[in-house]
C-alpha positions in Angstrom: 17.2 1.7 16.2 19.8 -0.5 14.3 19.8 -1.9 11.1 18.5 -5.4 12.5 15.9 -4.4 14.8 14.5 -2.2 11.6 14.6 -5.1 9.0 12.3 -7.2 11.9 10.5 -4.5 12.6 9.8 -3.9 8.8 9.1 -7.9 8.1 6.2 -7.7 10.9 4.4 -4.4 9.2 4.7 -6.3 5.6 2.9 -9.4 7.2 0.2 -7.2 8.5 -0.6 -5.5 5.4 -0.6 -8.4 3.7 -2.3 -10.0 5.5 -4.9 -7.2 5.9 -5.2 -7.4 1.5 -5.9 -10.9 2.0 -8.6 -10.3 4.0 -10.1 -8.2 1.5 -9.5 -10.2 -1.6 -11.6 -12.5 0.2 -14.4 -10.2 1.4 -14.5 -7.7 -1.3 -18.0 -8.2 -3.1 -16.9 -6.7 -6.2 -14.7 -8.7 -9.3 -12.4 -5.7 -9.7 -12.1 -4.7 -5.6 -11.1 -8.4 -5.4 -8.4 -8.0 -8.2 -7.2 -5.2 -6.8 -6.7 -6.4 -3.4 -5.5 -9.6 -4.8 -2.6 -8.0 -6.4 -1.3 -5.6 -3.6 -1.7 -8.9 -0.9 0.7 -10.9 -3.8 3.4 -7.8 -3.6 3.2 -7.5 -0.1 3.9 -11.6 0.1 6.7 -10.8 -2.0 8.2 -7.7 0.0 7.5 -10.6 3.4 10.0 -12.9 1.1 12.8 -10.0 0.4 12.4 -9.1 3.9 13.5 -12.4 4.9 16.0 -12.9 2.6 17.8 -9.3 3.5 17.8 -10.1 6.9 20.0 -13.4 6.6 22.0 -11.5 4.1 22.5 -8.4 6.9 23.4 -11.2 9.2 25.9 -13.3 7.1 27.4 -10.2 5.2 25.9 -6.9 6.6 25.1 -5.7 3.1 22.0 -4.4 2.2 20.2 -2.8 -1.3 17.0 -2.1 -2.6 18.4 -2.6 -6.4 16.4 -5.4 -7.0 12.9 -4.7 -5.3 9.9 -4.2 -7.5 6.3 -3.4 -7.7 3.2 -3.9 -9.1 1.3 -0.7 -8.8 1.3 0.3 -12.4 -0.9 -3.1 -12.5 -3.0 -2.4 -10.2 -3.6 1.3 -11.3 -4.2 -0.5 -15.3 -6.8 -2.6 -13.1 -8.3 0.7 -11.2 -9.3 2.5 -14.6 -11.9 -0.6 -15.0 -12.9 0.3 -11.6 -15.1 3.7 -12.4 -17.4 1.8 -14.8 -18.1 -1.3 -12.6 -18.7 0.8 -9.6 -21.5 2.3 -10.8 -23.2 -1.3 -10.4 -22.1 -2.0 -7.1 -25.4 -1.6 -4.6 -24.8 1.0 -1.4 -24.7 -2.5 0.9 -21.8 -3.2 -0.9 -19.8 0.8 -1.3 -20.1 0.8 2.4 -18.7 -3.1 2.8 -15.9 -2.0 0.1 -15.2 1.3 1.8 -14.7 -0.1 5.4 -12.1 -2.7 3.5 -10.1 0.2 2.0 -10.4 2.7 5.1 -8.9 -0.7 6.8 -5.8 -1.0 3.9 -5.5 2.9 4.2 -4.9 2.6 8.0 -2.1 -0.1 7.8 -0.4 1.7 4.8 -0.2 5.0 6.4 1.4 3.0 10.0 3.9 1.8 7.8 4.6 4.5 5.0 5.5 6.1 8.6 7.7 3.7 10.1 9.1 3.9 6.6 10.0 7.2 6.7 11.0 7.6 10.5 14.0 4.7 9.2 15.2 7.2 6.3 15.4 10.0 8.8 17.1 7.6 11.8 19.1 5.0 10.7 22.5 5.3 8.8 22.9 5.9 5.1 22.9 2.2 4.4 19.4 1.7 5.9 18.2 4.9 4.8 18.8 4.0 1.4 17.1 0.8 1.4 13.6 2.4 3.4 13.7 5.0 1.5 12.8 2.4 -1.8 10.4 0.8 1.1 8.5 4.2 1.3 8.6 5.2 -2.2 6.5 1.5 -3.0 4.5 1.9 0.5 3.2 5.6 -0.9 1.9 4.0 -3.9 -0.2 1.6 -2.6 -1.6 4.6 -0.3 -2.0 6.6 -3.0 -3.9 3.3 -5.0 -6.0 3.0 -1.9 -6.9 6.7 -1.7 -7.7 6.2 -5.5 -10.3 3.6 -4.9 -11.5 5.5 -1.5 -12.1 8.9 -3.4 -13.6 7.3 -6.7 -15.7 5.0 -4.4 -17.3 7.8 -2.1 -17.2 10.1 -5.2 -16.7 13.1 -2.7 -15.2 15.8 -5.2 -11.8 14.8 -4.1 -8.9 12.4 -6.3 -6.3 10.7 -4.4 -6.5 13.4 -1.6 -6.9 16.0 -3.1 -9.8 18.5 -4.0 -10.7 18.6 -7.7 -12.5 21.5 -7.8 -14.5 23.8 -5.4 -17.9 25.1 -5.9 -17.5 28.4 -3.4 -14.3 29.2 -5.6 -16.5 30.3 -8.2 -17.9 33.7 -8.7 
């Protein structure tokens, strides 16, 4: 894949996550859910944007850099400590409603922390470079969506992982 094709193929996953956050700012039945969503659909506007802009800026000068891209996670994780205590309040109608919205986020954010990562293994060092700050932002918002999965099912489990294990124990 070139360096083109992989900057248009990037702009039309960015679009589809965002979109797919918009869609649950706008469903999610809970304040914080709502916040939450609300800020990872704003980045994901924002990586549409610098998508666009790298891509005339390929085409003009065939440069490309990451230097400048940003995100908002540590926001949204400052938001997501709020999220234990209001959870608690939220009815099972609603977990189930607000788990099918993050299983949904999940899905998108694993399609393209993989795309992601099949650029920094394919493409030459000047695109790897740039995906690789792609996947690095892309595997925090999984990792902020596997957040809100685990602490919303309360299954035993943080961000993927097991927290403890009951036949472990003598």
């Amino acid at each position: 894949m070139t360096i083109e094709t992989a900057l248009e193929t990037a702009l039309v996953y960015e679009k589809k996550v965002r979109d797919v956050y918009l869609e649950a700012a706008k469903k999610s039945g809970d304040e914080t859910g709502m916040r939450i969503f609300s800020i990872l659909a704003e980045e994901e506007a924002g990586h549409v944007a610098y998508l666009e802009y790298k891509i005339k800026q390929w085409n003009g000068e065939k440069s490309l850099s990451s230097d400048d891209l940003k995100t908002a996670i540590k926001k949204a994780f400052a938001s997501s400590k709020e999220e234990r205590k209001l959870q608690k309040a939220l009815s099972e109608d609603m977990r189930k409603d607000e788990l099918a919205l993050l299983e949904k986020a999940r899905d998108v954010e694993l399609e393209t922390s993989e795309f992601y990562q099949r650029m920094v293994e394919e493409l030459p060092p000047k695109g790897q470079a740039f995906f690789k700050r792609f996947l690095e932002i892309e595997e925090g918002h999984l990792n902020l969506v596997q957040y809100q999965i685990d602490n919303l099912t309360k299954s035993g489990f943080w961000m993927g992982f097991q927290e403890f294990d009951m036949e472990a124990i003598d």
